[in-house]
N, C-alpha and C positions, 0 to 999 in steps of 0.2 A: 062493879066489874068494869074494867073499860076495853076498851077497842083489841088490846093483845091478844086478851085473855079469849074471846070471841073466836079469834083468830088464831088461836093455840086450841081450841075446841073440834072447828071446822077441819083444821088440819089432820087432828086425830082422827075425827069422824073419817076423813078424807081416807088415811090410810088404812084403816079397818074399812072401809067398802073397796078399797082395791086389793087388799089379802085377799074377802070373799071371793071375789072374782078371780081372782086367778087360780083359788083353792077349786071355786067350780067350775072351771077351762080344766084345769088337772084333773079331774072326775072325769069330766064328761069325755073329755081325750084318752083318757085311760081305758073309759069302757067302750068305747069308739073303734080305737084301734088294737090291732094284734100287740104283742110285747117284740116277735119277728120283725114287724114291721115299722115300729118307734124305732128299732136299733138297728135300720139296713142303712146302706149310704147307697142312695141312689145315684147321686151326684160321683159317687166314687166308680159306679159302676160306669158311667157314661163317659168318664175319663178313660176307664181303664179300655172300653171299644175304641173312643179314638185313636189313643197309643199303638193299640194294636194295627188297627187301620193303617197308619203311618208309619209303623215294621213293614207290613206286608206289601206296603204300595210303593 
C-alpha cells in the first residue's frame, strides 16, 4: 500500500467522524429545543419592531 492509499483511508475515516457528529448535534438539538422554536425568526421579529419604530417616529 503506499502513501494515497493511507490517505484515501483517513479521509474516509475523516468523513464518517464528521456525519457522526453532526448526526449527534441533530439529536441533541432536536431534543433540546421546541419544534416552535427551531422554526421562529427571531431575527425577523426584531426587524419587524424596528420598522415599526420608524413608522411611528
Amino acid at each position: 500500500m503506499d502513501t494515497w492509499n493511507y490517505i484515501e483511508y483517513a479521509a474516509w475515516g475523516l468523513s464518517a467522524l464528521f456525519g457522526l457528529l453532526i448526526v449527534i448535534d441533530w439529536i441533541k438539538v432536536d431534543t433540546t429545543y421546541s419544534e416552535e422554536m427551531l422554526t421562529s425568526s427571531r431575527e425577523g421579529e426584531l426587524e419587524a419592531m424596528t420598522e415599526k419604530h420608524r413608522l411611528e417616529g
